[in-house]
Residue frames as a rotation matrix with the C-alpha (Angstrom) as fourth column:
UNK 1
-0.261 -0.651 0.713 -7.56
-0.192 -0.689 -0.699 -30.30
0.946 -0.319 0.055 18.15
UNK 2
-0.241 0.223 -0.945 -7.37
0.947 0.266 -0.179 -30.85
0.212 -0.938 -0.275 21.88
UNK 3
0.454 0.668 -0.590 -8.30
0.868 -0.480 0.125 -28.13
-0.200 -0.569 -0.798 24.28
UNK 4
0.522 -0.443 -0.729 -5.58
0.060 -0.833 0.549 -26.23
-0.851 -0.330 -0.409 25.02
UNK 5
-0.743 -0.391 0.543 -4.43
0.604 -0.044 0.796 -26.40
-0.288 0.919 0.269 21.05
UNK 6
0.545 0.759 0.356 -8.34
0.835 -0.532 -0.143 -24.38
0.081 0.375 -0.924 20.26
UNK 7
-0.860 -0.452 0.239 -7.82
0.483 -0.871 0.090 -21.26
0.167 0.193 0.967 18.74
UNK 8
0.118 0.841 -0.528 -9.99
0.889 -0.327 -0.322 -18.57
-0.443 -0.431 -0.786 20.61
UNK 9
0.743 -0.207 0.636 -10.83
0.209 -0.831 -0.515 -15.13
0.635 0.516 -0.575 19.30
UNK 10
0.861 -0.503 0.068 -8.08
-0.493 -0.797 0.348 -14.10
-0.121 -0.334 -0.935 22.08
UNK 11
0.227 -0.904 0.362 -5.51
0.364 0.423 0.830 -16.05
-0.903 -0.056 0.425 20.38
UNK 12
0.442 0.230 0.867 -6.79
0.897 -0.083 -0.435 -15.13
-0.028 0.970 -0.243 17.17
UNK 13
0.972 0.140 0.188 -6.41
0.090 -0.964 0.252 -11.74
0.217 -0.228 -0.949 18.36
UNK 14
0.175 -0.979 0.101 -2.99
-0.236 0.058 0.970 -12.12
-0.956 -0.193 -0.221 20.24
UNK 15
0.030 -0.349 0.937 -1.91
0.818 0.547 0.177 -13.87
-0.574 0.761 0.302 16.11
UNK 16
0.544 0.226 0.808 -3.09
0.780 -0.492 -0.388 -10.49
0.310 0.841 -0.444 14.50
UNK 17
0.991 -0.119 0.065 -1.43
-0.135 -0.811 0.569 -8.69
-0.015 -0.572 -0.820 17.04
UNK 18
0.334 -0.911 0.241 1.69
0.063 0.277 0.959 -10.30
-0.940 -0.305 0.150 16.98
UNK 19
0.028 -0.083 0.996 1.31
0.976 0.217 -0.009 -10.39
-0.215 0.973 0.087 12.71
UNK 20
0.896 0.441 0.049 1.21
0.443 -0.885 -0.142 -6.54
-0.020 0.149 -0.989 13.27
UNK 21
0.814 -0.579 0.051 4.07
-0.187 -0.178 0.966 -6.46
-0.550 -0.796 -0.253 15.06
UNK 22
-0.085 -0.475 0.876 6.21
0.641 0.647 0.413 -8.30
-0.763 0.597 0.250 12.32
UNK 23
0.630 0.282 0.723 4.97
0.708 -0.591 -0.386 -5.92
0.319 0.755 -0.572 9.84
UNK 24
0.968 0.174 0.182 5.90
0.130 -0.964 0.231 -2.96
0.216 -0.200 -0.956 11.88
UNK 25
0.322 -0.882 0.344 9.17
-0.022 0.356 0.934 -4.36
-0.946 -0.309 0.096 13.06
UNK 26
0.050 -0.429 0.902 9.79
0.958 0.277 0.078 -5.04
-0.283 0.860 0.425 9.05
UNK 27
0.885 0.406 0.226 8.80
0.461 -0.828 -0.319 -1.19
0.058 0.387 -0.920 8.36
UNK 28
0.961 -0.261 -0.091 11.13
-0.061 -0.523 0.850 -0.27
-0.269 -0.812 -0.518 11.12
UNK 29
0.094 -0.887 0.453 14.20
0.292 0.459 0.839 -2.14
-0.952 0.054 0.302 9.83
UNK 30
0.382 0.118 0.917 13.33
0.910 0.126 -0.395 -1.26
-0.162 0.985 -0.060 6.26
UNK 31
0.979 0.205 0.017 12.94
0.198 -0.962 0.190 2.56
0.055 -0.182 -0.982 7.16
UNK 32
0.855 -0.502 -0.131 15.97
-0.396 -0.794 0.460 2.76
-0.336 -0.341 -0.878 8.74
UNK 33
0.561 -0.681 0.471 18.67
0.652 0.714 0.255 0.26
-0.510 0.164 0.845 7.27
UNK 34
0.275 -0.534 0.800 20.32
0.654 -0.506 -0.563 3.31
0.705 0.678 0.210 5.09
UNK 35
0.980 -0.121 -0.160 21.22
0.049 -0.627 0.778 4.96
-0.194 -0.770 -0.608 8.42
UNK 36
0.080 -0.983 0.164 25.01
0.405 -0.118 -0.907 6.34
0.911 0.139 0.389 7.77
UNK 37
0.441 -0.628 -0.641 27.10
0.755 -0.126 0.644 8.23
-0.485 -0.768 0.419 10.44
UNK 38
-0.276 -0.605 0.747 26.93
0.949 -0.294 0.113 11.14
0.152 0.740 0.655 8.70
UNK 39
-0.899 -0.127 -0.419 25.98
0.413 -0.563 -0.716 14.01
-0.145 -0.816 0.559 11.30
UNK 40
-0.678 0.714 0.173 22.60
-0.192 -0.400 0.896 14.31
0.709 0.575 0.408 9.87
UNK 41
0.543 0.839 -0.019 20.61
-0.304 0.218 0.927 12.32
0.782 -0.498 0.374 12.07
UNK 42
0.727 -0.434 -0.532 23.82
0.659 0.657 0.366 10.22
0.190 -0.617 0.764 13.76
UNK 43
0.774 -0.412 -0.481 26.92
-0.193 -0.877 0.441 11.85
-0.603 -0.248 -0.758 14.74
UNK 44
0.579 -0.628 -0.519 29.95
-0.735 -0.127 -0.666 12.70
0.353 0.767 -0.536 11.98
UNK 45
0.101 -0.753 0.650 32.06
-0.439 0.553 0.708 9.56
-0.893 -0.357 -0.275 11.63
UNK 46
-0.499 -0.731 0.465 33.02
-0.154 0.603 0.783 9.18
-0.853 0.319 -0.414 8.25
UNK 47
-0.051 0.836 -0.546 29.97
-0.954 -0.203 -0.221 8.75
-0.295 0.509 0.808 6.76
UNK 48
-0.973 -0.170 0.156 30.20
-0.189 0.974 -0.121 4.95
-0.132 -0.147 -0.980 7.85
UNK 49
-0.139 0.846 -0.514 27.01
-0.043 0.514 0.857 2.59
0.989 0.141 -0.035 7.34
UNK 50
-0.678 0.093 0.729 25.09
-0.707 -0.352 -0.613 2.42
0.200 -0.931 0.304 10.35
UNK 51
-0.683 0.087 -0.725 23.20
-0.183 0.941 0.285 -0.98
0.707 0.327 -0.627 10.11
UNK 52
-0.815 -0.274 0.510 22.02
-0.579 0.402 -0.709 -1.22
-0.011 -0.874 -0.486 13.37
UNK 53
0.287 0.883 -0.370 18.13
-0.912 0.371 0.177 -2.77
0.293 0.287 0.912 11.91
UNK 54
0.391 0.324 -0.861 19.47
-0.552 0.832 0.063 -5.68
0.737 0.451 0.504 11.37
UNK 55
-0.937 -0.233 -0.259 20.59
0.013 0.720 -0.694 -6.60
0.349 -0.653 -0.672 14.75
UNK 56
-0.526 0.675 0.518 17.18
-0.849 -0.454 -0.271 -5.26
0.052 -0.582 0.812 15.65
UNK 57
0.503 0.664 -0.553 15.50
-0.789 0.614 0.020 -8.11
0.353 0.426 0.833 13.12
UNK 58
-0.362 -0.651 -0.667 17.86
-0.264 0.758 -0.597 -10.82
0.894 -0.040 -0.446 14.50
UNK 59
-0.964 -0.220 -0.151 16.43
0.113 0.175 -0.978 -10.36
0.241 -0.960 -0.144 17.63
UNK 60
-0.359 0.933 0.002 12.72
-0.867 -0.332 -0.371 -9.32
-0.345 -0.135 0.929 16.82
UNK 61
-0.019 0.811 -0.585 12.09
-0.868 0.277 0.412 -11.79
0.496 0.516 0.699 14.39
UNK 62
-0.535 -0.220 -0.816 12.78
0.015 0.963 -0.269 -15.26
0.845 -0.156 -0.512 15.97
UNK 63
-0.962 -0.214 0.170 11.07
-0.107 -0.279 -0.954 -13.66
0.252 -0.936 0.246 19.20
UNK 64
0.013 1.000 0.010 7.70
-0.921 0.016 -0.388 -12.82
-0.388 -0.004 0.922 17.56
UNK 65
0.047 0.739 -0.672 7.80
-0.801 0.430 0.416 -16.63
0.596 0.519 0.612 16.12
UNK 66
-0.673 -0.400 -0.622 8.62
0.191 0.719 -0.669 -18.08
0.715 -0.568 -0.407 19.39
UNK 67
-0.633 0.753 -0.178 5.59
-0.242 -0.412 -0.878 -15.97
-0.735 -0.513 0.444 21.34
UNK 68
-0.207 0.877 -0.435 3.82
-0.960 -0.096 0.264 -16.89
0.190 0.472 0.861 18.62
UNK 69
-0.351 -0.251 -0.902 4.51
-0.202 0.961 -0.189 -20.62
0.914 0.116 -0.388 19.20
UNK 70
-0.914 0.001 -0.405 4.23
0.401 0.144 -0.905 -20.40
0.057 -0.990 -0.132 23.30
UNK 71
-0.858 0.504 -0.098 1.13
-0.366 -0.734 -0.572 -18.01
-0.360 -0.455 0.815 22.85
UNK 72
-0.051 0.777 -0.627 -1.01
-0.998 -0.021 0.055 -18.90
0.030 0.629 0.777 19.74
UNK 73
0.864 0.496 -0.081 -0.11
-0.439 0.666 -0.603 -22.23
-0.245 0.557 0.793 18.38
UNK 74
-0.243 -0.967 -0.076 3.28
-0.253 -0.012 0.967 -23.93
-0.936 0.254 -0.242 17.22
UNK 75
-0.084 0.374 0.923 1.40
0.805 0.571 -0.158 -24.64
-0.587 0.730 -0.350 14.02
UNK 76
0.845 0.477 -0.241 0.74
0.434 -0.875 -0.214 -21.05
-0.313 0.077 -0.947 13.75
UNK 77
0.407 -0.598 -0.690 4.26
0.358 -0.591 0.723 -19.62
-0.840 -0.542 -0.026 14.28
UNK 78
-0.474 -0.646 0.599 5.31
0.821 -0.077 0.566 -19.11
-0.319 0.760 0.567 10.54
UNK 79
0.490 0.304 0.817 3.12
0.812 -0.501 -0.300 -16.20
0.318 0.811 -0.492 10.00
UNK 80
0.807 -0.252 -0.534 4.98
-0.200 -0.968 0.154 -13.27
-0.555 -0.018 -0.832 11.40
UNK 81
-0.213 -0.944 0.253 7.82
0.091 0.239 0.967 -14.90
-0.973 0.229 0.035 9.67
UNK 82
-0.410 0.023 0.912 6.17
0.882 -0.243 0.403 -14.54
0.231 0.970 0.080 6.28
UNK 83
0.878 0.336 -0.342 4.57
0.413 -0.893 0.182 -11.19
-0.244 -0.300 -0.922 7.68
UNK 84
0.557 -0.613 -0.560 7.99
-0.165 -0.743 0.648 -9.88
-0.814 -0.269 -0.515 7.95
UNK 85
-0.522 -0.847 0.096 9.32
0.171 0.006 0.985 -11.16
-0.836 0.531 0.141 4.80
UNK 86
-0.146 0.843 0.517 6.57
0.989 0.124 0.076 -10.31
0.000 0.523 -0.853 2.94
UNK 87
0.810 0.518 -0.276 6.41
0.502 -0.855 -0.134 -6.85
-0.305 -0.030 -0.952 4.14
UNK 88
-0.261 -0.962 -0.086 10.52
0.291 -0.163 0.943 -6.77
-0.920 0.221 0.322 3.86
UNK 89
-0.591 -0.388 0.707 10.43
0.642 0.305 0.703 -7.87
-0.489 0.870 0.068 0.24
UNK 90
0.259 0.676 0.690 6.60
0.948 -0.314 -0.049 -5.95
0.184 0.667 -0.722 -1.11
UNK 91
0.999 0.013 0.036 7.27
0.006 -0.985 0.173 -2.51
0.038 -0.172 -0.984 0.32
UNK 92
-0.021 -0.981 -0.194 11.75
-0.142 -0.189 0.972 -2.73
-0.990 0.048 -0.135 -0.29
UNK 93
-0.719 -0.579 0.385 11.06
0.349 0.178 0.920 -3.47
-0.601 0.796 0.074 -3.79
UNK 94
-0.187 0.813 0.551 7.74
0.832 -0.167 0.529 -1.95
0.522 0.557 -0.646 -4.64
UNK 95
-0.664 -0.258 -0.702 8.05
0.685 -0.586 -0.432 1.00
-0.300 -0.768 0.566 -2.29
UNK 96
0.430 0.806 -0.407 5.99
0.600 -0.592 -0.537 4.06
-0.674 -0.013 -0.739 -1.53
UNK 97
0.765 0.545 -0.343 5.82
-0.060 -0.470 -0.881 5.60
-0.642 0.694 -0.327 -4.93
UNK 98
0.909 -0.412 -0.059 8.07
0.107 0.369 -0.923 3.52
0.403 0.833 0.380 -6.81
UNK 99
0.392 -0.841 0.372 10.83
-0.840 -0.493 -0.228 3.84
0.375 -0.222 -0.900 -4.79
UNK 100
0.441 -0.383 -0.812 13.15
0.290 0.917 -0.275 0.89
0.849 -0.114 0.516 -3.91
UNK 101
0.693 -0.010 0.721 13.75
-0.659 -0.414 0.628 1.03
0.292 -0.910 -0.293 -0.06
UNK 102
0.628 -0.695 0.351 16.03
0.047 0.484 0.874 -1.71
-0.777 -0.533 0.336 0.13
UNK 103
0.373 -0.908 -0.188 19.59
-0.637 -0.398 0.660 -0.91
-0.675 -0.127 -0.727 -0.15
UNK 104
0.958 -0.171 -0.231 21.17
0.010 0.824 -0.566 -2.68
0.287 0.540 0.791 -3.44
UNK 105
-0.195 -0.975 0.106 24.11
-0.599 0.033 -0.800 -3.25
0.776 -0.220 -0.591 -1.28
UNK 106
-0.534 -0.508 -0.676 25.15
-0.167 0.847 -0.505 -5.80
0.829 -0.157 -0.537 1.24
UNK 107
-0.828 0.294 0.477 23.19
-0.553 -0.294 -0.779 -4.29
-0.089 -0.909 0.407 4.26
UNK 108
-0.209 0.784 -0.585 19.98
-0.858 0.140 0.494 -6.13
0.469 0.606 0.643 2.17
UNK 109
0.271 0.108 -0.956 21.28
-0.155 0.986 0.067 -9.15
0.950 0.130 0.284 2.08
UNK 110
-0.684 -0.714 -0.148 22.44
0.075 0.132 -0.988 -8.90
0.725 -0.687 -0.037 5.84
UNK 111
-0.485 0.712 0.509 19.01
-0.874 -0.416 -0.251 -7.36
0.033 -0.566 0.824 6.46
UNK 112
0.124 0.564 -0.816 17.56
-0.775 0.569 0.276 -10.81
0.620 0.598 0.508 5.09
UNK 113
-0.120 -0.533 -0.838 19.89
-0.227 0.836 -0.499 -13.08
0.966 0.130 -0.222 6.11
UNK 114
-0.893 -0.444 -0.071 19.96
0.035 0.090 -0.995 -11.93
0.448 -0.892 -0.065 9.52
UNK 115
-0.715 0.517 0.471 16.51
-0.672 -0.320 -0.668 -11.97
-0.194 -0.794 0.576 10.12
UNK 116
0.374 0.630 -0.681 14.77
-0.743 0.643 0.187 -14.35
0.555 0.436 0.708 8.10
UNK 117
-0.113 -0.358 -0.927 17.36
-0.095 0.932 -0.349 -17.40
0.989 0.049 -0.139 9.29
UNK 118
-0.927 -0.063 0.370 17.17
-0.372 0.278 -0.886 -17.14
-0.047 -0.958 -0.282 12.73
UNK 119
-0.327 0.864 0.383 13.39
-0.917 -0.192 -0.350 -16.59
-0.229 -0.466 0.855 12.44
UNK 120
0.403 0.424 -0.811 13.03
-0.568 0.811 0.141 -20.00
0.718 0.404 0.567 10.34
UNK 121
-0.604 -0.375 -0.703 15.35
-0.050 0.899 -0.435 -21.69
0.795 -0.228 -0.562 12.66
UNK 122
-0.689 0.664 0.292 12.53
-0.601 -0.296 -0.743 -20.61
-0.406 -0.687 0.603 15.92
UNK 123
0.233 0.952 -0.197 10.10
-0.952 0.182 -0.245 -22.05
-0.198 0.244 0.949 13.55
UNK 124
-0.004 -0.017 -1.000 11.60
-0.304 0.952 -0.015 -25.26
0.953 0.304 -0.009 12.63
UNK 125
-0.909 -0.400 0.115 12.69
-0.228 0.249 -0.941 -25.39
0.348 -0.882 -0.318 16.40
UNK 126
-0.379 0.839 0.392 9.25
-0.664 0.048 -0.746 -24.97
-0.644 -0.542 0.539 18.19
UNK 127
0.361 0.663 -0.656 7.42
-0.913 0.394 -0.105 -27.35
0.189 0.637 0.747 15.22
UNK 128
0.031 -0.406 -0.913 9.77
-0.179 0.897 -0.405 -29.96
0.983 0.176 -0.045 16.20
UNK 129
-0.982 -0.191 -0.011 9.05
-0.001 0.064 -0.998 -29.57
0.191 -0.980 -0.063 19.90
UNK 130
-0.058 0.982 0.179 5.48
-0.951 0.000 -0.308 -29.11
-0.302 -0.188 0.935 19.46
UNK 131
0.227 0.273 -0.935 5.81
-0.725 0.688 0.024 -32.92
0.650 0.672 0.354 17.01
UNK 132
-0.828 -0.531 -0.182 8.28
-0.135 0.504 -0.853 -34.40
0.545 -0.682 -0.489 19.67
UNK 133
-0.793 0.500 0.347 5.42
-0.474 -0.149 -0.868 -33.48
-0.383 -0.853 0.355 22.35
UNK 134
0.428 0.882 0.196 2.21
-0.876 0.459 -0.150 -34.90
-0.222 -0.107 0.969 20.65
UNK 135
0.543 -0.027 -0.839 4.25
-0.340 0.907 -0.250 -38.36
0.768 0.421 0.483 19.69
UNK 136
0.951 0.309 -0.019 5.17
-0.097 0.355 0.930 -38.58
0.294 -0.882 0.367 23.13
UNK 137
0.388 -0.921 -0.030 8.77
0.790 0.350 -0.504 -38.10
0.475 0.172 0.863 22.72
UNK 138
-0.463 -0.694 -0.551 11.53
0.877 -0.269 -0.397 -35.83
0.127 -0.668 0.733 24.32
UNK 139
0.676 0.572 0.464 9.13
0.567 -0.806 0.169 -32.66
0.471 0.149 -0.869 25.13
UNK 140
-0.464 -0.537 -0.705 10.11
0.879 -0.376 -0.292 -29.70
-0.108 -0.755 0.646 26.81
C-alpha cells in the first residue's frame, strides 16, 4: 500500500461510521416502506402506497459507497453496500420477533432494486477509477 492508500484508525473509524450509517439508512427504509396514505400517520388519499424509502435508498446507498471510496479506500467501498443489504435482507425476513418487515409485494423488490443497483454500479464505478488510476490510465 502506498501512503495515502494506509488505512488509519481515522479511516477505520470514518469505515465503521459510514457501515453504521448503511445499517441505519437500511432500518430506516425497512421501517418505513409500508407507509400508505391512509390518514394515520400521512394524510387520507385513498389508502395509496406511500413508498417514499426507496427513493431515500436510491440516493443514500450509492452515496455512502462513493464517500466510502473518496474517504476510506476504493477497495473498501463494498461494505456499506453489503451493510445495507445485509441488514435489508436479515432483519426484513428474520424480523424483530418473527415478524417479516419486508412487504411481500412489489415495494420489496423496488426497495432492492432501487437501492442495491445503483449502489453496485458506485462500486463498480469508483473500483474502475481507482484500477484506471494505479495502471496509469484515464484517472479522474
Amino acid at each position: 500500500m502506498t501512503a495515502p492508500d494506509r488505512l488509519t484508525p481515522a479511516r477505520l473509524l470514518l469505515l465503521a461510521l459510514l457501515a453504521f450509517d448503511a445499517a441505519l439508512f437500511g432500518l430506516l427504509e425497512l421501517f418505513f416502506l409500508p407507509l400508505r396514505l391512509d390518514g394515520v400517520v400521512l394524510p387520507r388519499l385513498g389508502d395509496l402506497p406511500f413508498p417514499i424509502t426507496i427513493v431515500l435508498g436510491a440516493v443514500t446507498t450509492p452515496w455512502l459507497v462513493s464517500t466510502t471510496a473518496k474517504l476510506v479506500r476504493p477497495g473498501l467501498s463494498w461494505v456499506p453496500l453489503l451493510v445495507w443489504v445485509l441488514t435489508v435482507l436479515v432483519f426484513g425476513l428474520l424480523g424483530p420477533g418473527g415478524d417479516i418487515l419486508l412487504v411481500p409485494d412489489w415495494r420489496a423488490l423496488l426497495l432492492l432494486g432501487a437501492s442495491a443497483l445503483p449502489g453496485a454500479l458506485a462500486l463498480g464505478g469508483g473500483l474502475g477509477r481507482a484500477a484506471a488510476v494505479r495502471m496509469g490510465g484515464l484517472g479522474g
